[in-house]
N, C-alpha and C positions, 0 to 999 in steps of 0.2 A: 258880726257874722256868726251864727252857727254853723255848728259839726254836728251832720246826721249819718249812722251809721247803719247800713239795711243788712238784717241776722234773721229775715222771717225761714230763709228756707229750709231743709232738710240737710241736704248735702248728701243724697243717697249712696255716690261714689265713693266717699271719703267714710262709709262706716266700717271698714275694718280698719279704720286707724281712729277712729272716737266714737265708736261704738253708739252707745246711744244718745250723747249730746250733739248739743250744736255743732256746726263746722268750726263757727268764731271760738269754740273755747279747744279748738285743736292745739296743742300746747309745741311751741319753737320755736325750739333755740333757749330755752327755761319757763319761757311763759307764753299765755294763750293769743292768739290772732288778736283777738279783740283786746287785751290789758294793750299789746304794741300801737294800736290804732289811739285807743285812748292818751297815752302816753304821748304819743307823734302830733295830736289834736292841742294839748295841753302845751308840750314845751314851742307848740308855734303859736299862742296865742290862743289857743280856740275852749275857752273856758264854757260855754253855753253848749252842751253835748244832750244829742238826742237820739235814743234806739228805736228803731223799729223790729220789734223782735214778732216771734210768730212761734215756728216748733220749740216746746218746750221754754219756752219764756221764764218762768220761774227761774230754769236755771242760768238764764242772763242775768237777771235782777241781781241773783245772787252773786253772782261774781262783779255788778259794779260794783259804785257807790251813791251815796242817798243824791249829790247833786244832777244826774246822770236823768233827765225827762224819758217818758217810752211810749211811745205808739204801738197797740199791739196787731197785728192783724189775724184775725180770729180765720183768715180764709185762706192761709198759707200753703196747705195743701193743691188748691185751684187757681191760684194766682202765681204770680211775679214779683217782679222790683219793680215797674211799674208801679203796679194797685199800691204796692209796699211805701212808694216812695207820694205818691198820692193821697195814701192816709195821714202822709206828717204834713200835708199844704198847707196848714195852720200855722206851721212854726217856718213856714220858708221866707215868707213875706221880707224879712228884713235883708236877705241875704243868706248864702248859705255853702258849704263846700258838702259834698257825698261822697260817701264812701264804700264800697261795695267791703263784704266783712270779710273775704279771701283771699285779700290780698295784703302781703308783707311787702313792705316797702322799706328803700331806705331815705330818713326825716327830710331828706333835703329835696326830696321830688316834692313833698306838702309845703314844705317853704318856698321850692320857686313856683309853684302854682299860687299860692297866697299872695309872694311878693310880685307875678305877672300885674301891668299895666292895664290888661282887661281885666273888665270887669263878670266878664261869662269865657272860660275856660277849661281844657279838657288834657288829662295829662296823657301823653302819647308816645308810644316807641315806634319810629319809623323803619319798614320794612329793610332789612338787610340785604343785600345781592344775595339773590338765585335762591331766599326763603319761600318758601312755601307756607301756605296757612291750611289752617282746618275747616272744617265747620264753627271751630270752638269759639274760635277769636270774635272780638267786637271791631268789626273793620272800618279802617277811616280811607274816604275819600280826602285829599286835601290840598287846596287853592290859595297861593298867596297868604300861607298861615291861619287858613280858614277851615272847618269841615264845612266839606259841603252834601256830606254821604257818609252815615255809619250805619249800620247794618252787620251782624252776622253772615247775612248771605249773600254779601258782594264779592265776586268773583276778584279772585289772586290778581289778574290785568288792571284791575280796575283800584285796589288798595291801596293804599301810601304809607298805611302802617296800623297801628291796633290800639284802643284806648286801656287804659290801666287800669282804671277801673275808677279811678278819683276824678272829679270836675266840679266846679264852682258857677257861682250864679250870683250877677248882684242884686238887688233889689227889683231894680226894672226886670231883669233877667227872669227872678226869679218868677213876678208875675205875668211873664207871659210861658214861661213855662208851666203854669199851674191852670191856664188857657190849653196849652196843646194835651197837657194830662187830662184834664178836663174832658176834652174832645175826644180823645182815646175813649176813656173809660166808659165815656155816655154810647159809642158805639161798641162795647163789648170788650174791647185790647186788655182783658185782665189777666190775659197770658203774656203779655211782651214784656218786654225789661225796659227797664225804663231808658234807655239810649233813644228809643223808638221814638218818645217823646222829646229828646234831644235833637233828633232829626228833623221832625217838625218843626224845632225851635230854629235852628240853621239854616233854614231856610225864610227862614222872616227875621232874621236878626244877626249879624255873627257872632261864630262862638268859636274862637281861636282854641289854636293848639299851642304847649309850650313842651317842650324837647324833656327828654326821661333825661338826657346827658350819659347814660352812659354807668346812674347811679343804678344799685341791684334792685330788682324786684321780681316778685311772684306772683300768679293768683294760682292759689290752691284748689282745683276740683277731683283732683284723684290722689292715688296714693301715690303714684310717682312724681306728679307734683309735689306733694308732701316729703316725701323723705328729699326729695332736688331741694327744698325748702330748706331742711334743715341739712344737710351738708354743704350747702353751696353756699346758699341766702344769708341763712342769720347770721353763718360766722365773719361774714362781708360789710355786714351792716355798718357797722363803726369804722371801718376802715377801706370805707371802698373809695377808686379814686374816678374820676370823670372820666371815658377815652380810654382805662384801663382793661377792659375788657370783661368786668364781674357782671356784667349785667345779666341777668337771664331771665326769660319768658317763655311762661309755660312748661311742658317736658321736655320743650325740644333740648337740642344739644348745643346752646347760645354761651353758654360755659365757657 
């Protein structure tokens, strides 16, 4: 299995706090988004690591290392995670786990996603009593352990909770997801994220969900995400326990 990780985009919200790099080399908790990602990839087995980088690329490269493959995409400005995640279909063929580069997590959400019994999976925090979501959120419909609806713009009624940003794909998985990408892109979806493509695959195959537990996580697109990152997140990271309540998503106040 590979680990792909998608850094093409800007992060326009997040430049007064990294100015003019990437979002992934936002630096929390001592080190950047992206070293944790790699690190979290490596001590769960995922030696075969692939970027898809875009704005400023240079300064990705620079901060891997030489075993580290990259996909660039030259149209990061006009596109998504989607197109992003469509340029590495090369390398998905065998299998593959994704990772969105925003998100700080803690190691054991990537091991129980790895160690889940499916083979196409979606790591997920299920909605809490009386929360409420954004526009932000990646929302999941969800059946018997199943998506059967993720979307941004499913209404609160209709939600069961939010993807994290990380999902796996096996082989068979992965080619038929590289089918519904496919079909997207040939009709133009070079703005959608790549979930959209997920959606489509959920619907002709399942793709289970497996529980956050309760370990901490982030995804970072503003500055109060950011600093909630690092006061809350990283110093959780090694010590957080299941049920204990460190979890937190988004800005809200899940604290």
């Amino acid at each position: 299995m590979r680990g792909i990780i998608l850094t093409a985009g800007r992060g326009h919200r997040l430049r007064p706090i990294t100015g003019d790099r990437p979002k992934c080399l936002a630096t929390v908790g001592g080190c950047t988004i992206l070293e944790r990602q790699l690190r979290a990839l490596r001590a769960c087995g995922i030696s075969r690591i692939a970027i898809v980088t875009g704005y400023r690329a240079g300064d990705v490269r620079r901060m891997s290392d030489p075993s580290i493959e990259f996909v660039h995409n030259p149209r990061y400005a006009m596109t998504n995670s989607l197109y992003s995640l469509w340029l590495a279909r090369d390398l998905l063929r065998e299998g593959f786990v994704v990772l969105n580069c925003d998100v700080v997590f803690h190691r054991q959400l990537l091991r129980d996603l790895l160690a889940a019994r499916y083979e196409d999976a979606l790591l997920v925090a299920f909605r809490g009593r009386d929360e409420l979501y954004s526009d932000e959120e990646m929302k999941l419909r969800v059946r018997n352990g199943r998506v059967t609806e993720i979307s941004k713009a499913l209404r609160d009624g209709d939600s069961d909770g939010e993807s994290i940003g990380i999902a796996k794909f096996g082989a068979s998985g992965a080619a038929l997801l590289v089918e519904e990408m496919d079909r997207l892109i040939a009709v133009g979806a070079i703005r959608d994220w790549a979930p959209a493509a997920f959606d489509g695959f959920c619907r002709r195959r399942p793709l289970h969900v497996v529980d956050h537990r309760g370990f901490p996580w982030i995804e970072i697109d503003s500055p109060t995400d950011y600093w909630r990152a690092c006061t809350h997140i990283a110093p959780a990271l090694d010590d957080a326990v299941p049920g204990g309540g460190t979890a937190v998503r988004r800005a809200a106040d899940h604290v």
